[in-house]
C-alpha positions as CSV (number, residue, x, y, z in Angstrom):
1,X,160.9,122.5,113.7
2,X,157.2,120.4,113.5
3,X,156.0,120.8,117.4
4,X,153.4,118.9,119.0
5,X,150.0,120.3,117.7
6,X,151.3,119.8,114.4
7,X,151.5,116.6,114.7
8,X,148.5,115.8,116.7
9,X,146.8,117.8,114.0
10,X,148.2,114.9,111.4
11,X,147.0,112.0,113.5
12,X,143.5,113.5,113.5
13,X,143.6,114.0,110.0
14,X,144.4,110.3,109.5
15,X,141.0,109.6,111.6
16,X,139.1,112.1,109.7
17,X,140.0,110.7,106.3
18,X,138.9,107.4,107.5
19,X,135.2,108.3,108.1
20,X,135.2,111.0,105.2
21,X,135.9,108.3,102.4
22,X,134.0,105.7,103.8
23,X,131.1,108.3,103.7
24,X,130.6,109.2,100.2
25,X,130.3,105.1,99.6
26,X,127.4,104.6,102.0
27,X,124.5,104.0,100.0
28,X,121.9,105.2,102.8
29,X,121.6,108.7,103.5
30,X,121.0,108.2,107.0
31,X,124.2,106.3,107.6
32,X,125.9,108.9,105.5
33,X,124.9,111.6,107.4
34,X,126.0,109.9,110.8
35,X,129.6,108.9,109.1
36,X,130.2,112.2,107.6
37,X,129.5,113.9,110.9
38,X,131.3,111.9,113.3
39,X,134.3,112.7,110.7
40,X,133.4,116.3,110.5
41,X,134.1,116.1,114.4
42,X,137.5,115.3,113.8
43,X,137.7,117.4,110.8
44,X,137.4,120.4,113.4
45,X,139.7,119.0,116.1
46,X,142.7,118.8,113.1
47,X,141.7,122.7,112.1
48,X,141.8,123.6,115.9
49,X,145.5,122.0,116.1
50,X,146.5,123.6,112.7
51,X,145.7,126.6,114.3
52,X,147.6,126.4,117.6
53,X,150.4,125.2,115.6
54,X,150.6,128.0,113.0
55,X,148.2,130.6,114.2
56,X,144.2,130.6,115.1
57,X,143.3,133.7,112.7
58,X,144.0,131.4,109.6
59,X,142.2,128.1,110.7
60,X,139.5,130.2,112.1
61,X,136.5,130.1,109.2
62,X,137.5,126.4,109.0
63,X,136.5,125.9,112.9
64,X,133.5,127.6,112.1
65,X,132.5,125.3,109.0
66,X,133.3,122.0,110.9
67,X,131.2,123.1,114.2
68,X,128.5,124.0,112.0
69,X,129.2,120.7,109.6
70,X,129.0,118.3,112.8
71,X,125.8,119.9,114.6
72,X,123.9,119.7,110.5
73,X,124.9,116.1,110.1
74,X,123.9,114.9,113.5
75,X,120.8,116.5,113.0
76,X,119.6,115.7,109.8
77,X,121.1,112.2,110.5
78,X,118.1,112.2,113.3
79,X,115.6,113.9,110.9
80,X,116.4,111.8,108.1
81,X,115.9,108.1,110.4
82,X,112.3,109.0,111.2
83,X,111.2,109.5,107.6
84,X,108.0,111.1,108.0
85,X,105.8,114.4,106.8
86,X,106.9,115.9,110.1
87,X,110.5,114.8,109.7
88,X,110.8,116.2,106.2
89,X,108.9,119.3,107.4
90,X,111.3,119.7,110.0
91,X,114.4,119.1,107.8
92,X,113.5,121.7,105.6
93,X,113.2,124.4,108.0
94,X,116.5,123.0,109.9
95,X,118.1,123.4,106.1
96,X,117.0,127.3,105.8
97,X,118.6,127.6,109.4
98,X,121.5,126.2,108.5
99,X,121.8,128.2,105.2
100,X,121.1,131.7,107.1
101,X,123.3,130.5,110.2
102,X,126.2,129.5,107.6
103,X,125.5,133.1,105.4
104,X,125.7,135.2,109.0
105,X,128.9,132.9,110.1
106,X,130.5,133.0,106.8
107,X,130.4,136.8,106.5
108,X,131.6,137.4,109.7
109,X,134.6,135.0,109.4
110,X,135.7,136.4,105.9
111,X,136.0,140.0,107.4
112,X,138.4,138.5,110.4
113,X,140.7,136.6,107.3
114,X,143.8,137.6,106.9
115,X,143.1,140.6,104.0
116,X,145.8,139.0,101.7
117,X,143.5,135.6,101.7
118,X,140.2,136.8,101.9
119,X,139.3,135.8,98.8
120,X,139.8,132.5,99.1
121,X,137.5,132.6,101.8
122,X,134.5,134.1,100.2
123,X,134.9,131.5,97.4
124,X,134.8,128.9,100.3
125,X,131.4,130.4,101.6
126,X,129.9,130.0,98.2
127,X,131.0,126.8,98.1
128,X,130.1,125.8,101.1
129,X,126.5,126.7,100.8
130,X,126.0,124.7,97.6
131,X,127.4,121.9,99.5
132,X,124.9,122.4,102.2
133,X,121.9,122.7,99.5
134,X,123.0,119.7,97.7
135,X,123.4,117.5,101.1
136,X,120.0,117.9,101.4
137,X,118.7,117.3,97.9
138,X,117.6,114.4,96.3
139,X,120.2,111.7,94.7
140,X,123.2,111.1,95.0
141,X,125.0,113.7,92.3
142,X,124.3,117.4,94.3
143,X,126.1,116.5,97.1
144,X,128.8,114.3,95.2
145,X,129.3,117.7,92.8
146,X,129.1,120.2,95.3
147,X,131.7,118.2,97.6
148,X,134.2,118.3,95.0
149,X,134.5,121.8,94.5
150,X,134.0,122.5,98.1
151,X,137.1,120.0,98.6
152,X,139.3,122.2,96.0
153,X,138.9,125.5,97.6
154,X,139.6,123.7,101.1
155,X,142.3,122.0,99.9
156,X,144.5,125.5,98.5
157,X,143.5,126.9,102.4
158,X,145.7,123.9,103.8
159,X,148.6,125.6,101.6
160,X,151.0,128.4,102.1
161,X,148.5,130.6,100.2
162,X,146.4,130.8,103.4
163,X,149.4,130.4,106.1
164,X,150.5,133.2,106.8
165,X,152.7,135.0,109.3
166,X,155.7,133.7,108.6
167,X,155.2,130.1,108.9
168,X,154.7,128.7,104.9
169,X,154.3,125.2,106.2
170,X,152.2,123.0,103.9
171,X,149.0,121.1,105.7
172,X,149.6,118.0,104.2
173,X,147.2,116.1,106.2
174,X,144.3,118.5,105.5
175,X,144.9,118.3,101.5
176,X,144.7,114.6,102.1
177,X,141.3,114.7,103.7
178,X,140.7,116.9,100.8
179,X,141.7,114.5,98.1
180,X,140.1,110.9,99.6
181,X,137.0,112.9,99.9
182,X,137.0,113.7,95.7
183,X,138.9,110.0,94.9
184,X,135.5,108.7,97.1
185,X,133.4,110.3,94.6
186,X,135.3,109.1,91.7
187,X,135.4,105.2,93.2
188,X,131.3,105.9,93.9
189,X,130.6,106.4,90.3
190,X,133.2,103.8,88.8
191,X,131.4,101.6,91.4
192,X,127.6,102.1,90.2
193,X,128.9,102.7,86.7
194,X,127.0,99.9,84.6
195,X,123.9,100.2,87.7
196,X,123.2,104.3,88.0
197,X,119.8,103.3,88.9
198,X,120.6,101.5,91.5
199,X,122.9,104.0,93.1
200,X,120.0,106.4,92.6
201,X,117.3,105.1,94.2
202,X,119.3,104.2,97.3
203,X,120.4,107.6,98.1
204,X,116.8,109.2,97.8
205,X,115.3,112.0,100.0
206,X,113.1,110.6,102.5
């Protein structure tokens, strides 16, 4: 039987895929970095009701990467508005934080992973760093790479492979987020297809 968290967990899934398509079609990084946040808000309010739902210890790394998701895109969404030398200084040493905070974080949740799944988990850190690098990088293709793969390994924790205890309930919601975040991508290129220039220059680092 679904019960409530379940399907609270849905309904901010719904909201989450709302904000995380419309992100990867902003053509300003600022604006992308305050859209992507705001939906990596509710990215970790639908993990937190997974986990009530079908048990914490599962949900738990994915907590951790949308806290950490939310505070990075606020901040560089600040950082990136100013666009100045002491901005982009301070955007790089907020990116090495980031990367050491997600590498301490990351370890710590793989070891509490369910044994059976903890591969899957370390293959999320990896990704998820290479996501965080290519936020920060120049043009648009790092990040639009990166979040594919980083999209695939979340998606296969939102199945029964990483839902455990009993309860082989698939997180339909979460491999939806998952998916509009790679058809984004796709529509973003068939988009700027015949103008790559254009899309280029629009998303460039301050």
């Amino acid at each position: 039987m679904i019960n409530t968290w379940y399907i609270i967990a849905q309904i901010l899934g719904v909201i989450t895929i709302g904000f995380e398509f419309a992100s990867y079609q902003i053509k300003d990084k600022t604006k992308y970095f305050l859209i992507t946040g705001i939906g990596s808000f509710f990215w970790m309010l639908m993990f937190f009701a997974i986990g009530v739902s079908t048990g914490m210890g599962t949900q738990l790394s994915l907590i951790v990467a949308a806290i950490y998701s939310t505070i990075r895109n606020i901040v560089f969404w600040r950082i990136f508005s100013k666009n100045t030398p002491e901005s982009k200084e301070a955007g790089l040493n907020f990116l090495l934080a980031m990367i050491v905070i997600a590498i301490v974080a990351g370890v710590f949740t793989v070891l509490n992973a369910p044994e059976q799944v903890r591969w899957l988990h370390i293959l999320g850190l990896v990704v998820a760093l290479g996501f965080v690098i290519g936020q920060y990088l120049p043009g648009v293709h790092y990040v639009r790479i990166a979040v594919v793969f980083y999209a695939i390994v979340v998606m296969l924790t939102q199945t029964p492979i990483n839902i455990l205890y009993g309860d082989f309930r698939w997180n339909i919601m979460g491999i939806l987020i998952e998916t509009a975040k790679i058809a984004s991508v796709v529509i973003f290129y068939v988009r700027y297809s015949s103008q790559p220039k254009q899309a280029q220059l629009v998303f460039a680092k301050p």
